[in-house]
mmCIF file as gemmi writes it, N, C-alpha and C atoms, coordinates in Angstrom:
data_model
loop_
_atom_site.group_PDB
_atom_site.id
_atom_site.type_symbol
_atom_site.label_atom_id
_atom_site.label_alt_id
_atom_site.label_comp_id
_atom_site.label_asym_id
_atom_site.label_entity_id
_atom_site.label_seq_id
_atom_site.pdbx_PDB_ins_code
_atom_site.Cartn_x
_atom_site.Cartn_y
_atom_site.Cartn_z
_atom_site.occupancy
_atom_site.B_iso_or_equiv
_atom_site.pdbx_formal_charge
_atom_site.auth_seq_id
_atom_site.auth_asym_id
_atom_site.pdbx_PDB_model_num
ATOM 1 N N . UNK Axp A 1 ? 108.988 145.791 60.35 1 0 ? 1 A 1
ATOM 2 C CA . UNK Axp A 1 ? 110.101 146.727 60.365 1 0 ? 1 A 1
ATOM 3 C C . UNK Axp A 1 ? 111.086 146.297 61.455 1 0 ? 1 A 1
ATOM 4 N N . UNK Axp A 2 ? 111.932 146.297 61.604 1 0 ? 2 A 1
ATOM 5 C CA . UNK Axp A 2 ? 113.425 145.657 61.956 1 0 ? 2 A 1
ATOM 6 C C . UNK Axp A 2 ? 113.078 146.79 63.35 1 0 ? 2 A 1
ATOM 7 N N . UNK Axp A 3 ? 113.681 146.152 64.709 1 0 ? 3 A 1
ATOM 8 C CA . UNK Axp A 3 ? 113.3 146.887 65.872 1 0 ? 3 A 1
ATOM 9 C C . UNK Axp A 3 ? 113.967 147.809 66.279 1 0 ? 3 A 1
ATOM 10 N N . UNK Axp A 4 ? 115.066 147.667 66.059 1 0 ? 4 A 1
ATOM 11 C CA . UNK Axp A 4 ? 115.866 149.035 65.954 1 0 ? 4 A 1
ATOM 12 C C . UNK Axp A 4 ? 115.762 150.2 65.297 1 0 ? 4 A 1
ATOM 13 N N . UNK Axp A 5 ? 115.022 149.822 64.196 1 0 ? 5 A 1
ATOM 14 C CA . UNK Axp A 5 ? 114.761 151.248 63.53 1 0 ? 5 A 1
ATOM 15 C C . UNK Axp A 5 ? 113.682 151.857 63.795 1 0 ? 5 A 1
ATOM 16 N N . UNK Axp A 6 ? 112.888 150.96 64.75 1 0 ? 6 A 1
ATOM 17 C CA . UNK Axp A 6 ? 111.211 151.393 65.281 1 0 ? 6 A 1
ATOM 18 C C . UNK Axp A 6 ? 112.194 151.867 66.324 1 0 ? 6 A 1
ATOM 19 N N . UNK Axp A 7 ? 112.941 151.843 67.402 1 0 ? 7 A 1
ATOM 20 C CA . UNK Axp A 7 ? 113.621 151.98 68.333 1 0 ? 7 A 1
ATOM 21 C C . UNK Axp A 7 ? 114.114 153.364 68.072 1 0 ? 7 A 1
ATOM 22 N N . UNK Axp A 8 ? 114.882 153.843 67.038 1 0 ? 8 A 1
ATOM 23 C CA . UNK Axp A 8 ? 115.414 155.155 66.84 1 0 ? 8 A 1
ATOM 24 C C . UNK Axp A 8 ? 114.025 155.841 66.728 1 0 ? 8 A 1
ATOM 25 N N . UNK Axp A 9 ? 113.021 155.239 65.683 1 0 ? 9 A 1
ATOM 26 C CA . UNK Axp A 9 ? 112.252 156.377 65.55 1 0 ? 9 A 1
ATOM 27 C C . UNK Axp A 9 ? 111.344 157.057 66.676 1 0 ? 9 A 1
ATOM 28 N N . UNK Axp A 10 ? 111.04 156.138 68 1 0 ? 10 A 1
ATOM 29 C CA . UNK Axp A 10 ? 110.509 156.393 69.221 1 0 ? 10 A 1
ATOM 30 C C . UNK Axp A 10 ? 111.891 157.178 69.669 1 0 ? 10 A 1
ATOM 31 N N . UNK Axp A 11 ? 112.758 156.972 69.635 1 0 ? 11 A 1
ATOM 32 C CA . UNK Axp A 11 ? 113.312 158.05 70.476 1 0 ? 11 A 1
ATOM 33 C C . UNK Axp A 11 ? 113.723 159.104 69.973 1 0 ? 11 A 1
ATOM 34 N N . UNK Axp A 12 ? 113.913 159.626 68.8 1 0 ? 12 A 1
ATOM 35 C CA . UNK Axp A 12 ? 113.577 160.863 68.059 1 0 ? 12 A 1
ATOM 36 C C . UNK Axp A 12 ? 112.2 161.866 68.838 1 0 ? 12 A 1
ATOM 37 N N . UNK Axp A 13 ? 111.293 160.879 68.679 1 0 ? 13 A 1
ATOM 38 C CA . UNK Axp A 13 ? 109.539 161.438 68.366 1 0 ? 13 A 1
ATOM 39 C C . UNK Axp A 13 ? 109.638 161.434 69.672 1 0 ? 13 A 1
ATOM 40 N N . UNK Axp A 14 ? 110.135 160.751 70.897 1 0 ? 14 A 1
ATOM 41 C CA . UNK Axp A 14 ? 109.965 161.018 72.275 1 0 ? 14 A 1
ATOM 42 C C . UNK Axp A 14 ? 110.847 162.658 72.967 1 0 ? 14 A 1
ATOM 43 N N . UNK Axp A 15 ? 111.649 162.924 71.761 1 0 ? 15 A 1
ATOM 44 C CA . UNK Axp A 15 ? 112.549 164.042 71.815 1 0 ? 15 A 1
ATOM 45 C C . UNK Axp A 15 ? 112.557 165.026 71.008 1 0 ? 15 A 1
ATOM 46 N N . UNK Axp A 16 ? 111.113 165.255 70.521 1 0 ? 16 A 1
ATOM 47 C CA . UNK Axp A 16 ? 110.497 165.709 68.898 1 0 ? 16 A 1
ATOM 48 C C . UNK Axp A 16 ? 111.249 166.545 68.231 1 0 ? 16 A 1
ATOM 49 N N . UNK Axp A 17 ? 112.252 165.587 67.715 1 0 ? 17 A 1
ATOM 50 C CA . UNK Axp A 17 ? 113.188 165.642 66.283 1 0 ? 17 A 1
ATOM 51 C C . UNK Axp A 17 ? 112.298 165.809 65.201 1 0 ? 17 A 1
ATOM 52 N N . UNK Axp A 18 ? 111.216 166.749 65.249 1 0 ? 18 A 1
ATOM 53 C CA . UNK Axp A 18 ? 110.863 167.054 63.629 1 0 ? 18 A 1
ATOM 54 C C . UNK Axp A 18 ? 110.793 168.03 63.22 1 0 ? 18 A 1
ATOM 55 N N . UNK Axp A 19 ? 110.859 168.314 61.838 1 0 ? 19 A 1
ATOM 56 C CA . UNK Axp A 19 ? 111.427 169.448 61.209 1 0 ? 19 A 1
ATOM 57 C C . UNK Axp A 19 ? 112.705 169.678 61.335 1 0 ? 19 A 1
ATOM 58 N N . UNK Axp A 20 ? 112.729 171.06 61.082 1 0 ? 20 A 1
ATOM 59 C CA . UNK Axp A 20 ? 113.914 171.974 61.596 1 0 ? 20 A 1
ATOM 60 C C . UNK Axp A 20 ? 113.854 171.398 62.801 1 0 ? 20 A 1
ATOM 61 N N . UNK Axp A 21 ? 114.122 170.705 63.749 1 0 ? 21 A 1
ATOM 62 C CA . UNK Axp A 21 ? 114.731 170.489 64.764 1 0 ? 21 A 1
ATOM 63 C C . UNK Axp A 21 ? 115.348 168.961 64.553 1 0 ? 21 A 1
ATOM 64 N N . UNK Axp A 22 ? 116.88 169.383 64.152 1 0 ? 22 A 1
ATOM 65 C CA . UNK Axp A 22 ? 118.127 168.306 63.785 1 0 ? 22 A 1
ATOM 66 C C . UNK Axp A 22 ? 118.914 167.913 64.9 1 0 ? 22 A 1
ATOM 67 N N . UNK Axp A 23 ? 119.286 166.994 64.442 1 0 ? 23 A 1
ATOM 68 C CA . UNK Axp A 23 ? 120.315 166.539 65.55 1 0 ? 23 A 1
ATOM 69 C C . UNK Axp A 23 ? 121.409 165.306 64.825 1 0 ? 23 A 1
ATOM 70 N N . UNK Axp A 24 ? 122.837 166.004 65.31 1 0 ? 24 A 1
ATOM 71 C CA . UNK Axp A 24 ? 124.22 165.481 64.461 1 0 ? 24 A 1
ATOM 72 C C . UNK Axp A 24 ? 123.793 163.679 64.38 1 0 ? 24 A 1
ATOM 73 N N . UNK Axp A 25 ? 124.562 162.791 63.695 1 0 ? 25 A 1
ATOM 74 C CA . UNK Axp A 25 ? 124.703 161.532 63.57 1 0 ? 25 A 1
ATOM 75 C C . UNK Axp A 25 ? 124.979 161.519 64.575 1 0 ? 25 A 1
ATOM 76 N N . UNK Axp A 26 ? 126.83 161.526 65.037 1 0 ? 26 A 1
ATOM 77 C CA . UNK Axp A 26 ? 127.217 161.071 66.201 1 0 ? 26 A 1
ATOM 78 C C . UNK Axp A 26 ? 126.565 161.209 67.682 1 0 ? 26 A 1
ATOM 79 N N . UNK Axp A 27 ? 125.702 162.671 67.63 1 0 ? 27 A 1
ATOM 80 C CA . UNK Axp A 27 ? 124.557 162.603 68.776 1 0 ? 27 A 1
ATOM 81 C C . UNK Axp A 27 ? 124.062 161.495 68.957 1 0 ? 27 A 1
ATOM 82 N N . UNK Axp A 28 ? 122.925 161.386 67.432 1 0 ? 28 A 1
ATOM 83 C CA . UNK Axp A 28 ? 122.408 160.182 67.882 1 0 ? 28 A 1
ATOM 84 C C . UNK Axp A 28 ? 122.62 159.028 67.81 1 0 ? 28 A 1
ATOM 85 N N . UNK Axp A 29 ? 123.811 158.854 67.42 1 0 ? 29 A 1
ATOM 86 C CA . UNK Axp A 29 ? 124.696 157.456 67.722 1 0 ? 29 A 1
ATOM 87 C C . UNK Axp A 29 ? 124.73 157.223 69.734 1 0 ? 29 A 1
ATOM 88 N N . UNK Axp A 30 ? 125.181 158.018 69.953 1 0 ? 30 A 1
ATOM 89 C CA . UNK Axp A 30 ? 125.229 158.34 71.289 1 0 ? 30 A 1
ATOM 90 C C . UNK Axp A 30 ? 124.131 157.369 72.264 1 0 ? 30 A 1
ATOM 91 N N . UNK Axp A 31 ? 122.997 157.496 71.587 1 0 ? 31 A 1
ATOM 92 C CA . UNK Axp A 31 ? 121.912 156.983 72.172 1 0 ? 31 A 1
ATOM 93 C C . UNK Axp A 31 ? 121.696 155.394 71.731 1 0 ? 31 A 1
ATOM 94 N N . UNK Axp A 32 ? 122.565 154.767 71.387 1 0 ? 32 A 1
ATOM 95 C CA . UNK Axp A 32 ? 122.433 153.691 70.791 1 0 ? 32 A 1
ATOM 96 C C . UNK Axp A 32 ? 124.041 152.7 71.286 1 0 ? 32 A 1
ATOM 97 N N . UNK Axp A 33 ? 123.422 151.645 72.202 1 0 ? 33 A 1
ATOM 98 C CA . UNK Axp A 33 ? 124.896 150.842 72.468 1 0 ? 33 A 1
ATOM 99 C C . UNK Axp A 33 ? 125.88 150.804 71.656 1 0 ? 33 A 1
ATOM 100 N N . UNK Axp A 34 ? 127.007 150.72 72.237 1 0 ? 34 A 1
ATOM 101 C CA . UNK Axp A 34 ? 128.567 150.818 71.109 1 0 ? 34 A 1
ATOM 102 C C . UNK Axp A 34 ? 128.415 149.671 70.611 1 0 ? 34 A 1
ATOM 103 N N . UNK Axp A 35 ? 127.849 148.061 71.038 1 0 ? 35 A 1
ATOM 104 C CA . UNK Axp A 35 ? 127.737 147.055 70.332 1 0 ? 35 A 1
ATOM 105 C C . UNK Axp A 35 ? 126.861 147.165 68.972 1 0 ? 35 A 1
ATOM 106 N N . UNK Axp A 36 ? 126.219 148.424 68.529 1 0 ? 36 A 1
ATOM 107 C CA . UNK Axp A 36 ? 124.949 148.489 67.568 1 0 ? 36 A 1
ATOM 108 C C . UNK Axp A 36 ? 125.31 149.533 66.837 1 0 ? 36 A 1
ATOM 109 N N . UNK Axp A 37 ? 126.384 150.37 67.044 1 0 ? 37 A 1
ATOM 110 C CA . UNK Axp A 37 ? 126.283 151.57 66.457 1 0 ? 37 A 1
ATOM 111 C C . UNK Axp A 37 ? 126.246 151.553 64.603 1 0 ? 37 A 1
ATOM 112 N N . UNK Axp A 38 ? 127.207 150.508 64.103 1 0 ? 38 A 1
ATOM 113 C CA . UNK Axp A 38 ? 127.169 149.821 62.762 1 0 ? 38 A 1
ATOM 114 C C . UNK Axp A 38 ? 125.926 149.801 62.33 1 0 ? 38 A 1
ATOM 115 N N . UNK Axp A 39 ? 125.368 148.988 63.223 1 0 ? 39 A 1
ATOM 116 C CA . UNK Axp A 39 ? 123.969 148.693 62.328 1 0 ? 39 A 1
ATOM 117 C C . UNK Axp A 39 ? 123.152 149.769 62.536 1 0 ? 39 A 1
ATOM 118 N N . UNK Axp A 40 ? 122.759 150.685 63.28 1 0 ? 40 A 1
ATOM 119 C CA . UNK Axp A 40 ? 121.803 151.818 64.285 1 0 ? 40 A 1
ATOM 120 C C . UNK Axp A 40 ? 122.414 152.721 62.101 1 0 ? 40 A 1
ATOM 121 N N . UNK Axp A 41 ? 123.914 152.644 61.826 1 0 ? 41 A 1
ATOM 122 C CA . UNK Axp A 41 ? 123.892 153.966 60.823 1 0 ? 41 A 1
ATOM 123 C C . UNK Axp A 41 ? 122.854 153.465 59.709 1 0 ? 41 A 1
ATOM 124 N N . UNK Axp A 42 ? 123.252 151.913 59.225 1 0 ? 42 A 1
ATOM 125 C CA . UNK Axp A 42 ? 122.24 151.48 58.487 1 0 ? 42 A 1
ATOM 126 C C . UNK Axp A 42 ? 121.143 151.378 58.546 1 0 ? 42 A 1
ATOM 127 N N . UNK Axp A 43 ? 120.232 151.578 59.93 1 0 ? 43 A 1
ATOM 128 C CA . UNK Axp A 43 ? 118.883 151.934 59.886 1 0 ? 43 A 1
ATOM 129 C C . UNK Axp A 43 ? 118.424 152.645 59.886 1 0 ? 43 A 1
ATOM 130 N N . UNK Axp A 44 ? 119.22 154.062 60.26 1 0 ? 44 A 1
ATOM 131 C CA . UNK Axp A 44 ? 119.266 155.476 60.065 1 0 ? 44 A 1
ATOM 132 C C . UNK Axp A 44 ? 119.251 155.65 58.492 1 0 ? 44 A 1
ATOM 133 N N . UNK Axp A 45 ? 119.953 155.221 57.868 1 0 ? 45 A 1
ATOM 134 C CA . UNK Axp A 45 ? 119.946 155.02 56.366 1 0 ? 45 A 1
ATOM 135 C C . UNK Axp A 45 ? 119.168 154.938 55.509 1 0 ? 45 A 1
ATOM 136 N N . UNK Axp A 46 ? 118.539 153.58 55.956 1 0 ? 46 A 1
ATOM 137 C CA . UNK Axp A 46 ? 117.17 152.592 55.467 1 0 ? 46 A 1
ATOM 138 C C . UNK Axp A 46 ? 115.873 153.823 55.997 1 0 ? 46 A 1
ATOM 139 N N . UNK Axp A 47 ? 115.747 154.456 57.264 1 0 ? 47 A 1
ATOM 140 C CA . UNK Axp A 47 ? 114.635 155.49 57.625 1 0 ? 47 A 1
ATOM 141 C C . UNK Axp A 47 ? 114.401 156.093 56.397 1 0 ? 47 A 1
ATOM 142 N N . UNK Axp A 48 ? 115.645 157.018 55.913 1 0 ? 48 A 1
ATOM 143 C CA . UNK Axp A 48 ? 115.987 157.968 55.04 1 0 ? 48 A 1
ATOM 144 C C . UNK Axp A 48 ? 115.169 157.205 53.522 1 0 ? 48 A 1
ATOM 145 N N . UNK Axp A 49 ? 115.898 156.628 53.366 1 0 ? 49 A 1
ATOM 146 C CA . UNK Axp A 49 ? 115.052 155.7 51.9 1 0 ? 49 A 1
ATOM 147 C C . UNK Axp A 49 ? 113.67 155.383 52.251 1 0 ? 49 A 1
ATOM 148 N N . UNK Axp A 50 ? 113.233 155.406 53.362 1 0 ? 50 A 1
ATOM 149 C CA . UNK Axp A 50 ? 112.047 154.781 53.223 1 0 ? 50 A 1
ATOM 150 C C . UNK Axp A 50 ? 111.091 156.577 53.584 1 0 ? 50 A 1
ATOM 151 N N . UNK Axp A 51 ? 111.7 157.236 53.925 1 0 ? 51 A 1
ATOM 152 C CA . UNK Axp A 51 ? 110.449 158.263 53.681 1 0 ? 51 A 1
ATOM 153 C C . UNK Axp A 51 ? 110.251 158.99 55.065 1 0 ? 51 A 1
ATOM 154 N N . UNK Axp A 52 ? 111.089 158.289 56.246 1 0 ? 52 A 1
ATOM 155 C CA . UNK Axp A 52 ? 110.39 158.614 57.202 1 0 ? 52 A 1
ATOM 156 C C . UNK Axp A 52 ? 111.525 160.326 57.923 1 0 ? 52 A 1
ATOM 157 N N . UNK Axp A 53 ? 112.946 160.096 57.604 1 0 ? 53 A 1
ATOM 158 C CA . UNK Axp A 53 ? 113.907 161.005 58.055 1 0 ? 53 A 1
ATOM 159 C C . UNK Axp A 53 ? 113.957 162.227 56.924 1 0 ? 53 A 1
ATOM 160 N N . UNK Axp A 54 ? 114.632 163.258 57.64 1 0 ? 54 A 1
ATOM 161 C CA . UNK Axp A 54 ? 114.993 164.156 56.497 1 0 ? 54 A 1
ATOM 162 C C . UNK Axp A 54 ? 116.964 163.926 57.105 1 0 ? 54 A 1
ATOM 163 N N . UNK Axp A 55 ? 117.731 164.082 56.072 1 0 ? 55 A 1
ATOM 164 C CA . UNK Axp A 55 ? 118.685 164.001 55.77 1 0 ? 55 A 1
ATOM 165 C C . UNK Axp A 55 ? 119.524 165.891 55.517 1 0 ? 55 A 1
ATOM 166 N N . UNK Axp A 56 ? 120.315 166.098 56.14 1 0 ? 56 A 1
ATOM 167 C CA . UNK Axp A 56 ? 120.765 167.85 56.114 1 0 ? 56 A 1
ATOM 168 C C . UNK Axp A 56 ? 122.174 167.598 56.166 1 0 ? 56 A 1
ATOM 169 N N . UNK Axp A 57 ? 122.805 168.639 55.553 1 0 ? 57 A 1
ATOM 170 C CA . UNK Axp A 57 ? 124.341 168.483 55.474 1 0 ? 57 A 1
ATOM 171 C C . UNK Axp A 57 ? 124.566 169.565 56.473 1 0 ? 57 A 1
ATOM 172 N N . UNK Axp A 58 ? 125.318 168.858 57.468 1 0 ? 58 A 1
ATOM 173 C CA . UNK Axp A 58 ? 126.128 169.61 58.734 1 0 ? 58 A 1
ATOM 174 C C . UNK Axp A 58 ? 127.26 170.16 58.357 1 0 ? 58 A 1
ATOM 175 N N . UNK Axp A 59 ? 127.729 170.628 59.708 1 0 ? 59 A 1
ATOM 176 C CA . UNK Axp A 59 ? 129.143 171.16 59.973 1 0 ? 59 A 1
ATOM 177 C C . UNK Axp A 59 ? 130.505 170.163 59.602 1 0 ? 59 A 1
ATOM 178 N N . UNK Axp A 60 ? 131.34 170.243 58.939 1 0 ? 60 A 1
ATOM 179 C CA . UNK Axp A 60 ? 132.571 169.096 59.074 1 0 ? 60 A 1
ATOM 180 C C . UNK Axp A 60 ? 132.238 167.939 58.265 1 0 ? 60 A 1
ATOM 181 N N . UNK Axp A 61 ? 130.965 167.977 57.264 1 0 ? 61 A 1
ATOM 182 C CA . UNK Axp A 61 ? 130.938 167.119 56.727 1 0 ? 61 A 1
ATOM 183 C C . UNK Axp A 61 ? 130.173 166.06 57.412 1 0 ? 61 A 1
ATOM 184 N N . UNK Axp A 62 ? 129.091 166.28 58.562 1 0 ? 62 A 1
ATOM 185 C CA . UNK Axp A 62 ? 128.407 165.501 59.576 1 0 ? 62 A 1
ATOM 186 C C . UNK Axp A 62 ? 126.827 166.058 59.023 1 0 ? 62 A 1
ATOM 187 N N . UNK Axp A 63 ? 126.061 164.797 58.791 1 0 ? 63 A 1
ATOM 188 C CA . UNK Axp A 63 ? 124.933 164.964 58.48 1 0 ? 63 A 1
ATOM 189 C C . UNK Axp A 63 ? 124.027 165.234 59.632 1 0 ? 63 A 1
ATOM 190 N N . UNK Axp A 64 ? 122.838 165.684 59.373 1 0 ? 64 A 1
ATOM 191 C CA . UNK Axp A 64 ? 121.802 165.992 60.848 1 0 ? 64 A 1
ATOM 192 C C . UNK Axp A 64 ? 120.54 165.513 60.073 1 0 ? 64 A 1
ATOM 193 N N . UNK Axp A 65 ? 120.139 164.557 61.32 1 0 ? 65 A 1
ATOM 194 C CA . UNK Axp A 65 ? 119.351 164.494 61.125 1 0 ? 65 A 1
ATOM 195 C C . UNK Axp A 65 ? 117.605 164.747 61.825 1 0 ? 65 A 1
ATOM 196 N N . UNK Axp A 66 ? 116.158 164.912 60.978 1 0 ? 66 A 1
ATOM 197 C CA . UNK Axp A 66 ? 114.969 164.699 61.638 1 0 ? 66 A 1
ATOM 198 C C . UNK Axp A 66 ? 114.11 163.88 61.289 1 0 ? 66 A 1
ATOM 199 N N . UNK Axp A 67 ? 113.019 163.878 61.638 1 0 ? 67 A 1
ATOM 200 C CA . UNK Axp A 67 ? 111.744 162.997 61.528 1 0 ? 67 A 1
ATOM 201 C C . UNK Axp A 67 ? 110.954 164.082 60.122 1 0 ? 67 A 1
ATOM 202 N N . UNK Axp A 68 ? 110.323 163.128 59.547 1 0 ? 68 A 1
ATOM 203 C CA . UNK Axp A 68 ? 109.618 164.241 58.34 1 0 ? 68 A 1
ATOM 204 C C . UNK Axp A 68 ? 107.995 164.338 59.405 1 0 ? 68 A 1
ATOM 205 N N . UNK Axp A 69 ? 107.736 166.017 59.128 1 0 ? 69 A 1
ATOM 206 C CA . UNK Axp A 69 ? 106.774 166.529 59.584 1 0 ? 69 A 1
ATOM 207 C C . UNK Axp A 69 ? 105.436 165.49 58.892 1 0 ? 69 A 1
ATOM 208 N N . UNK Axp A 70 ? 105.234 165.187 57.804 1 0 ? 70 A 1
ATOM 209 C CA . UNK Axp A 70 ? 104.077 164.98 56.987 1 0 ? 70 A 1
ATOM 210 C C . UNK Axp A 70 ? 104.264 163.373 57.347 1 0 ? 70 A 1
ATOM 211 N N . UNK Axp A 71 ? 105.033 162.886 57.85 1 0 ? 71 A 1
ATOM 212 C CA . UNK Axp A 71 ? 104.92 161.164 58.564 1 0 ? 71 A 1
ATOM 213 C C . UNK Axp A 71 ? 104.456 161.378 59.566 1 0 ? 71 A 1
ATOM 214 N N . UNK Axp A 72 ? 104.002 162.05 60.338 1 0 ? 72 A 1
ATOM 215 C CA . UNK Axp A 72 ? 103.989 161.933 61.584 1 0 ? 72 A 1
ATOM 216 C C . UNK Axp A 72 ? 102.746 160.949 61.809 1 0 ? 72 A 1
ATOM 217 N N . UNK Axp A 73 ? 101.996 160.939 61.07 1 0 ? 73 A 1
ATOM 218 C CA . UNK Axp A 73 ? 100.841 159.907 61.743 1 0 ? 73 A 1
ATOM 219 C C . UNK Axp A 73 ? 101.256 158.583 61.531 1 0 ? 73 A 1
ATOM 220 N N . UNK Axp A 74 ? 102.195 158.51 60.156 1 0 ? 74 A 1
ATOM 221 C CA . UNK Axp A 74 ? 102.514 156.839 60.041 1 0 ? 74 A 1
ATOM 222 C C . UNK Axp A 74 ? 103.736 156.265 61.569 1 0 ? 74 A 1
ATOM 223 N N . UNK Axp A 75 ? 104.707 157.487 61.822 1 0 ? 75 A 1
ATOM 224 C CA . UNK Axp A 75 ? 105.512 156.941 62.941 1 0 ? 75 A 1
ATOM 225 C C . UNK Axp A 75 ? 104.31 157.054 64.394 1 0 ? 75 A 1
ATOM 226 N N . UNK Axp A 76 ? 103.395 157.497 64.582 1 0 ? 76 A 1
ATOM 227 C CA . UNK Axp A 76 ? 102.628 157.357 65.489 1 0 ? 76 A 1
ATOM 228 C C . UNK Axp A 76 ? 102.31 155.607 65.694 1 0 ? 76 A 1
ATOM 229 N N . UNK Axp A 77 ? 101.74 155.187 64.615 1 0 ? 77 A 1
ATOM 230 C CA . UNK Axp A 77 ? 101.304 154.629 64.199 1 0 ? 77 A 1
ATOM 231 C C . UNK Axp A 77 ? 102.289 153.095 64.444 1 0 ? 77 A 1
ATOM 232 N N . UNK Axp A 78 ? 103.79 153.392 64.184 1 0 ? 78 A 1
ATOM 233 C CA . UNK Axp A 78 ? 104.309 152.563 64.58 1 0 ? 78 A 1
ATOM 234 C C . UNK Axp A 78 ? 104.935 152.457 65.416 1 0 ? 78 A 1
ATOM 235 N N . UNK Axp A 79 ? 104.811 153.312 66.424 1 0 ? 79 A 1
ATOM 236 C CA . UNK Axp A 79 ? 105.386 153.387 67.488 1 0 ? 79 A 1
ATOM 237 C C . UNK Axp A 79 ? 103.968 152.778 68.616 1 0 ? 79 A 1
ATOM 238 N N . UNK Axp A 80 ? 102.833 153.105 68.228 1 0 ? 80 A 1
ATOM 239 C CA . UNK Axp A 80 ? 101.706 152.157 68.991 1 0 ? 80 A 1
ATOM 240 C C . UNK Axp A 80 ? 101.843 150.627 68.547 1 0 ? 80 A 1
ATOM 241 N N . UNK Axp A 81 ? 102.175 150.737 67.61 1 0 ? 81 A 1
ATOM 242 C CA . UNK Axp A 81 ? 102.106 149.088 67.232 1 0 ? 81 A 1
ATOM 243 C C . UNK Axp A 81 ? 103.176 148.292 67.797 1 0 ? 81 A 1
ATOM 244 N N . UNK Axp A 82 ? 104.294 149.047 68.106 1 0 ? 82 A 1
ATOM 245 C CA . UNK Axp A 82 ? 105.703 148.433 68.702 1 0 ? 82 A 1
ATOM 246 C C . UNK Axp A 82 ? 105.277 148.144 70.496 1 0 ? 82 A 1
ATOM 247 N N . UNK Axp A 83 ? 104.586 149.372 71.12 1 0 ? 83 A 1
ATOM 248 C CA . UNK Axp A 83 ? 104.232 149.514 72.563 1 0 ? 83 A 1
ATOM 249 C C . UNK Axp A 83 ? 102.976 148.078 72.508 1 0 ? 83 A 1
C-alpha cells in the first residue's frame, strides 16, 4: 500500500476519526504538506474505494470524512506493519 495512504490512515486512527466522528477534506488536507496535497486527495479517494473510509456530504458542498468502524482491525493491522 502506497505510504501516504498508510500515513493518512495512522493519523486519522491516532485522532480516532471513526464513525460518526468526521472531519472536512480541507481539515485534513491541512495535515498533509502543500507539496502532497494533490496526491494526499487521491489517496483519500483510493481509501474510499478500497473499503477502509466512509465518505459524507458536508456543508458547501465539502465532503467529511472517517475511518469505517468494522476495519478497524485491518487498519490496526497496517498501521503495525508500517511501525
Amino acid at each position: 500500500m502506497d505510504k501516504l495512504k498508510v500515513w493518512i490512515a495512522i493519523k486519522m486512527a491516532n485522532r480516532r476519526q471513526y464513525g460518526h466522528k468526521l472531519i472536512n477534506l480541507s481539515d485534513l488536507l491541512k495535515w498533509v504538506p502543500s507539496h502532497l496535497r494533490g496526491e494526499a486527495k487521491r489517496c483519500i479517494e483510493e481509501l474510499c474505494k478500497e473499503g477502509f473510509l466512509n465518505k459524507r456530504p458536508g456543508v458547501q458542498g465539502e465532503f467529511r470524512y472517517s475511518l469505517r468502524i468494522d476495519k478497524k482491525r485491518e487498519i490496526d493491522k497496517l498501521i503495525e506493519e508500517e511501525r
